[in-house]
N, C-alpha and C positions, 0 to 999 in steps of 0.2 A: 478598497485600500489595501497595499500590500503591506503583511505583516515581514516583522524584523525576520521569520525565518525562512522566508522565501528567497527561490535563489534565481541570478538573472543566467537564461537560455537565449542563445540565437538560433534562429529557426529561421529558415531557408522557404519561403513558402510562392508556389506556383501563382501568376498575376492573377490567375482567375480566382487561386481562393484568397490571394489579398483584396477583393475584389468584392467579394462574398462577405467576408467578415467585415469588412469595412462598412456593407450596407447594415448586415446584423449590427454591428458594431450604433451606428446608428440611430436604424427604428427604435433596437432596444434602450437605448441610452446606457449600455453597458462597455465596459474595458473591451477592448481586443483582449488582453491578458487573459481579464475573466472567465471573457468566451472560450477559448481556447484550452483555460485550466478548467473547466466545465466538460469539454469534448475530450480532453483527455481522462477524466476522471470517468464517462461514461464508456469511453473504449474499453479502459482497464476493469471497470464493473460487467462488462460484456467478455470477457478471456474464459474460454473454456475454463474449468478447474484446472485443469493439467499445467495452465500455462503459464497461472498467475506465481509471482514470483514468491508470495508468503507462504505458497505450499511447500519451496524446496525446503522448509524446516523439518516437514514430515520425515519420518524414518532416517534422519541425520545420525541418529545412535540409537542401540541396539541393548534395551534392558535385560533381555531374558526373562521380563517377566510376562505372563499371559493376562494377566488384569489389570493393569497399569490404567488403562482410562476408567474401570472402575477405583480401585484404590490408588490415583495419583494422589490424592490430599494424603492420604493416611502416609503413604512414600517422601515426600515431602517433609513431615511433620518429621519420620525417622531422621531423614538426612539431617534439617537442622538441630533436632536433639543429638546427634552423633556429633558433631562440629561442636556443639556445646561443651557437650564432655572432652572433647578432642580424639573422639575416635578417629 
């Protein structure tokens, strides 16, 4: 069942894989939709690291600090105490 926050895609797909899904679609007693957000979810779990898109967060900004994945909480805890006081 689709939930409220999904969104509707047209997709263009060759007869032979409507074809395909249609019979999956079928034996399984599942959605075409399903299947399909299923195969895509598996493509995107298959993405080299390089590729996948939540990595280009990595190295977006540049702390200058050297331990930052060790002391991130401690960093953190600063910033909002700083804001607190209004530094």
């Amino acid at each position: 069942m689709a939930k409220m926050t999904d969104r509707p895609l047209q997709v263009y797909l060759r007869p032979d894989q409507e074809s395909a899904l249609d019979d999956l679609s079928r034996r399984t007693g599942r959605s075409k939709a399903d299947l399909m957000r299923e195969s895509l979810d598996r493509f995107l779990s298959d993405l080299p690291l390089e590729d996948d898109p939540a990595m280009r967060i990595v190295s977006l900004g540049k702390s200058g600090k050297g331990d930052l994945a060790e002391r991130h909480d401690a960093y953190i805890e600063e910033a909002v105490r700083g804001k607190r006081r209004g530094d």
